[in-house]
C-alpha positions in Angstrom: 0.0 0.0 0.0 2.5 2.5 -1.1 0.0 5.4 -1.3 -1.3 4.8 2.4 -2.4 8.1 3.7 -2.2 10.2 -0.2 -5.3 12.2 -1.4 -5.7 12.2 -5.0 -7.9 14.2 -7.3 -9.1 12.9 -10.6 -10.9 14.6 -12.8 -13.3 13.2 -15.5 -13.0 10.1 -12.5 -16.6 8.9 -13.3 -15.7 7.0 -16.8 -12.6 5.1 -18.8 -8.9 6.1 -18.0 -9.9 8.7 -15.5 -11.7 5.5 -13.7 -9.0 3.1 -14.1 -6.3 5.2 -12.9 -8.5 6.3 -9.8 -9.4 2.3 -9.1 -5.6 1.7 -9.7 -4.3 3.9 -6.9 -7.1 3.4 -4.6 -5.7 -0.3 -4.7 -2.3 1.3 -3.7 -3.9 2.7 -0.8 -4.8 6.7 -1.6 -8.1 8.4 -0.9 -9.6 9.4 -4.2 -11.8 12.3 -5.2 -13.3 11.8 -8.4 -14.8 14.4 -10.1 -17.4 15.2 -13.1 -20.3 16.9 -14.3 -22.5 14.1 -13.5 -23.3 12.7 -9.7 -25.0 9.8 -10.8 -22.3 8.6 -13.4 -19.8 9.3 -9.8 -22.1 7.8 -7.4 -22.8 4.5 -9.3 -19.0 3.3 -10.0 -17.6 5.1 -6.1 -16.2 2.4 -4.5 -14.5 1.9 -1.1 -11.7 4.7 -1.1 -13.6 6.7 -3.6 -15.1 10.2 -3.1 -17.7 11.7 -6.0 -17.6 15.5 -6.1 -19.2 17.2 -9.0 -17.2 19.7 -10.8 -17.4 21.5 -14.0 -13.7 22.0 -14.6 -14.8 25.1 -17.1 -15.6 26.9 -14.5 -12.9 29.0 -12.2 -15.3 29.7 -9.4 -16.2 26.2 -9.3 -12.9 24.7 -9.8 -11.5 26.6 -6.8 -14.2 26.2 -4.4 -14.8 22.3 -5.2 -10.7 21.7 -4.4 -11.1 23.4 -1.5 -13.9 21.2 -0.2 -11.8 18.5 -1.0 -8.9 19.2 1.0 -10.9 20.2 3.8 -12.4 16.7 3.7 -9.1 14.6 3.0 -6.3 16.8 3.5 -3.7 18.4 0.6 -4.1 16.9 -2.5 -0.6 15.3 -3.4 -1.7 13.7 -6.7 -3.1 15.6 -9.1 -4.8 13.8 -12.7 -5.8 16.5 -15.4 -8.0 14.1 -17.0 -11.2 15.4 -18.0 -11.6 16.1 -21.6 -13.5 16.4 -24.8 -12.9 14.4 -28.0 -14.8 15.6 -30.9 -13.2 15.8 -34.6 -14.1 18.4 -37.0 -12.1 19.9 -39.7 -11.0 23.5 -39.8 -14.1 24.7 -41.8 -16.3 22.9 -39.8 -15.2 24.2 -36.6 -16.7 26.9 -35.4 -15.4 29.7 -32.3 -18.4 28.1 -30.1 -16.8 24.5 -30.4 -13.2 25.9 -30.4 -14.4 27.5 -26.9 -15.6 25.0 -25.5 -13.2 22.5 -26.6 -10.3 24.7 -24.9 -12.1 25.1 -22.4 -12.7 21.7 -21.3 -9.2 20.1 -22.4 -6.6 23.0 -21.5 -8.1 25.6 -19.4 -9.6 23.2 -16.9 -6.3 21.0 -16.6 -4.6 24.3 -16.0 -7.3 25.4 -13.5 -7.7 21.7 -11.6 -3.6 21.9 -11.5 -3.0 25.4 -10.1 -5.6 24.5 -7.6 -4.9 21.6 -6.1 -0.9 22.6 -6.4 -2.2 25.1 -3.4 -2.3 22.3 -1.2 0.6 20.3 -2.5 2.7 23.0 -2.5 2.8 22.9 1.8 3.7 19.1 1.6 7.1 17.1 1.0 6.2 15.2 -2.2 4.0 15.5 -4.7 3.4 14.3 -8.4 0.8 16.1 -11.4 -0.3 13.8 -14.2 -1.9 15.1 -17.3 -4.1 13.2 -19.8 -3.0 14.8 -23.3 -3.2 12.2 -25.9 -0.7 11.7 -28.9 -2.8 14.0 -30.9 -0.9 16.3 -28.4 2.7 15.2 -30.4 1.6 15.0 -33.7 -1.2 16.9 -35.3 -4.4 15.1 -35.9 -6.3 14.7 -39.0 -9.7 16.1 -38.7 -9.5 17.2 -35.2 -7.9 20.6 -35.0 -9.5 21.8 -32.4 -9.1 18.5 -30.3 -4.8 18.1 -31.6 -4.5 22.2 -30.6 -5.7 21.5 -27.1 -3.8 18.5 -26.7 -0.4 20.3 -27.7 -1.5 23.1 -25.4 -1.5 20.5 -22.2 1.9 19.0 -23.2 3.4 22.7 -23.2 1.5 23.0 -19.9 3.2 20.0 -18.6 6.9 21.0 -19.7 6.6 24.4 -18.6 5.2 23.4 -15.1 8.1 20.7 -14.9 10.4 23.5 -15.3 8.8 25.6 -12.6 9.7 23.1 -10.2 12.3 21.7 -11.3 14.4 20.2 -8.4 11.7 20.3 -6.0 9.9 17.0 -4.7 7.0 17.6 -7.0 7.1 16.3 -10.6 4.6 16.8 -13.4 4.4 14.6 -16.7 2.0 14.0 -19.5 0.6 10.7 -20.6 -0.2 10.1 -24.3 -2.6 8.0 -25.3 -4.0 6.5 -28.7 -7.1 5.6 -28.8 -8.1 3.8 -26.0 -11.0 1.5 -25.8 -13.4 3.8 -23.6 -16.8 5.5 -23.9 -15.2 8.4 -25.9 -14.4 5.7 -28.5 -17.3 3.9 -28.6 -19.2 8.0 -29.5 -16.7 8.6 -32.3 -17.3 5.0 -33.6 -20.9 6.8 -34.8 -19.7 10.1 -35.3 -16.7 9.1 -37.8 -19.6 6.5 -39.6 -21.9 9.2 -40.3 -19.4 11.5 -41.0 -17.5 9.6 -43.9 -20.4 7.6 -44.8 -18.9 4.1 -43.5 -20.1 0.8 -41.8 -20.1 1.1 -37.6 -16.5 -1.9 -38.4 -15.2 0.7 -40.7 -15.3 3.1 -38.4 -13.8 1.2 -35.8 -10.8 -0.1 -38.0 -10.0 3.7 -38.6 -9.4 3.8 -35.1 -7.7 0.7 -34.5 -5.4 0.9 -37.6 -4.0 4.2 -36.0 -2.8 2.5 -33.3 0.8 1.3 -34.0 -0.4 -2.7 -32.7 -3.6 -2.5 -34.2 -5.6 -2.9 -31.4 -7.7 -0.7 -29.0 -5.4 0.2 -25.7 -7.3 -0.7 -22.5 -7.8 1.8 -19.8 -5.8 -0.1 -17.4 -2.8 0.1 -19.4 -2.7 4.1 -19.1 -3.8 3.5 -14.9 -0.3 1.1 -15.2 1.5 3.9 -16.6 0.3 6.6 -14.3 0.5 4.2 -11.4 3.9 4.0 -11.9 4.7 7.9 -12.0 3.3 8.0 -8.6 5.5 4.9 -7.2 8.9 5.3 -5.2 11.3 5.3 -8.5 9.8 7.8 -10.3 11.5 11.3 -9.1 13.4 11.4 -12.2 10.6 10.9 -14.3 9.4 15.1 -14.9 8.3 16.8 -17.9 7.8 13.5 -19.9 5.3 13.0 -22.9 4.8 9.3 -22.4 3.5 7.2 -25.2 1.1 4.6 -24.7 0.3 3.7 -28.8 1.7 0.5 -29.2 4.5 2.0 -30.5 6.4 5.0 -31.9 4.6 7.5 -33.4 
């Protein structure tokens, strides 16, 4: 139980990597606050070790006051998951400023906001590590999804430039990159790439699995292994990293 004692915030906790990684170090012994838009979604998957808290990571006033509950309740928060996102693709002519907003909003201004808030309370302990869910849309640009490839790069340049910030202190921050990863996310853009180039539901999915350097869908659990291990005695060195989880280079 090396995580005995550790409060963790998640965001996006309720569904697919941000679940995994929060069942992952509740094993390991933390206290977890998940977090979402949606109490029910929370509620119904909380287990033992687990805390729901609704929060819409869009919004400042929210963001700060919701982390602040939280530490009240289970003291500083020394791991911190950006994970909460949106995944939508549309071309550049399709994209208009309303789904540009909102898109940044989501994916890069509420990792910055969930990080800067619940650094606060990290900041007055000895250790500490920051994980942030980007995606390797976030290293390389992604066909039809500008929007969605543009907010992923923004999180990896959030990443580096907080690494540097605290550079030879006990707190670390790293990015984990992602293909696509078999999750509820997935399972939307199945539909929305079938109607969109006029293909089969299979076709669909093969677009998403053929991307993938293995050809396969990645699990959750294998992102929860690799942000388990960030968190684990071993990792101190490991800060301002873009780690790949594709099934290969990119």
């Amino acid at each position: 139980m090396t995580l005995n004692g550790k409060h963790a915030l998640i965001t996006g906790g309720g569904t697919g990597i941000g679940l995994a990684i929060a069942q992952a170090l509740v094993a390991e012994g933390a206290q977890v606050t998940i977090t979402g838009r949606r109490l029910e979604v929370l509620q119904e998957v909380a287990t033992k070790g687990m805390h729901p808290l609704v929060m819409d990571v869009r919004d400042e006033a929210d963001v700060i006051a919701k982390t602040e509950a939280a530490v009240d309740a289970r003291g500083p928060i020394q791991i911190c998951v950006a994970n909460a996102g949106v995944a939508v693709g549309k071309t550049a002519q399709k994209t208009d400023m309303d789904f540009w907003r909102d898109m940044m909003a989501t994916n890069l201004d509420g990792a910055f906001l969930t990080i800067r808030e619940s650094m606060k309370s990290m900041l007055t302990t000895d250790w500490g590590r920051v994980i942030t869910v980007a995606s390797i849309a976030g290293l390389r640009g992604l066909k039809g999804g500008v929007c969605y490839s543009a907010s992923k790069h923004g999180m990896i340049g959030l990443t580096r430039a907080l690494s540097e910030e605290y550079m030879g202190t006990p707190f670390t921050v790293n990015a984990l990159c992602p293909g696509y990863v078999d999750t509820p996310i997935v399972e939307r853009n199945i539909t929305s790439i079938s109607e969109r180039a006029g293909v089969s539901q299979e076709d669909a999915l093969k677009v998403m699995t053929e991307a993938n350097r293995h050809k396969r869908l990645i699990v959750p659990e294998e992102v929860a292994a690799a942000a388990l291990w960030l968190v684990r005695p071993g990792s101190q060195s490991i800060n301002g990293q873009c780690i790949e989880i594709a099934g290969g280079q990119t």
